[in-house]
C-alpha positions in Angstrom: 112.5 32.4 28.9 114.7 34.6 31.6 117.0 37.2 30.0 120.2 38.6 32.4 120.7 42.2 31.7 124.0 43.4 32.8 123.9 46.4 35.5 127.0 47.4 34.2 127.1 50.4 31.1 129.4 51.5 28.7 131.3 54.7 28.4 132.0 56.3 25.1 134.8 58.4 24.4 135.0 60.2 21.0 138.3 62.3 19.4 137.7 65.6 20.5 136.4 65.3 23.8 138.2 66.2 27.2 138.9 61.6 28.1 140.2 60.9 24.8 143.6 61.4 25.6 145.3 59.7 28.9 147.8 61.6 30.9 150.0 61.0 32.9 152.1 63.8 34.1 154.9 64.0 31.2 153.2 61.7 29.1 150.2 62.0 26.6 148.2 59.3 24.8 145.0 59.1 23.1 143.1 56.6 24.4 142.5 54.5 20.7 143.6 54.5 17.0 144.2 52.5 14.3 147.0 50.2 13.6 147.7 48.6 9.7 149.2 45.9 9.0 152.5 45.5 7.6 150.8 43.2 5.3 147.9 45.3 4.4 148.0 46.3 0.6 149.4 49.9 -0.3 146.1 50.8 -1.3 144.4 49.8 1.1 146.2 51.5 3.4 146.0 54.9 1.5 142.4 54.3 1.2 142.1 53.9 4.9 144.8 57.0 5.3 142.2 59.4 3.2 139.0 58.3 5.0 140.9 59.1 8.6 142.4 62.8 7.6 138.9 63.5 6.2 136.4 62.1 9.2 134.6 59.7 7.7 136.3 57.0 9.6 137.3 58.0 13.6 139.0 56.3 16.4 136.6 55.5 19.5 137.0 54.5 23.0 134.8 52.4 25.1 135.3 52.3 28.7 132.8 50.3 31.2 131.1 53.3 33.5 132.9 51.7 36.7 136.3 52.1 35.3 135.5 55.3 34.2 134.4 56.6 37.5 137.1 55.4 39.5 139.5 57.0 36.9 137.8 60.2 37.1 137.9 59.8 41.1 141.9 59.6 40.9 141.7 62.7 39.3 
């Protein structure tokens, strides 16, 4: 049996660190976060709301190491 193991790696990017947030001269953004439905039960949602202001649930951000390098190299 022949496995393929791709070259290419993934970046992690956590809340707090100095990539989470995209700029762009004016403009600031963090790179991920959540979005609820409409549709999603009260609470749910309130649920979800407590677990995000207390940690236990965070946004992260995956980048591929080639995208992130080039990025970096605009910079």
């Amino acid at each position: 049996m022949t496995y393929t193991i791709a070259s290419e790696t993934i970046k992690t990017i956590r809340k707090g660190e100095a990539d989470f947030h995209i700029h762009t001269g004016f403009l600031m953004a963090p790179r991920a976060g959540f979005e609820i439905s409409n549709r999603c039960p009260s609470q749910y949602k309130l649920m979800l709301v407590e677990a995000i202001r207390n940690g236990w649930i965070e946004p992260v951000a995956y980048m591929k190491d080639s995208e992130y390098m080039w990025e970096k190299l605009k910079d």
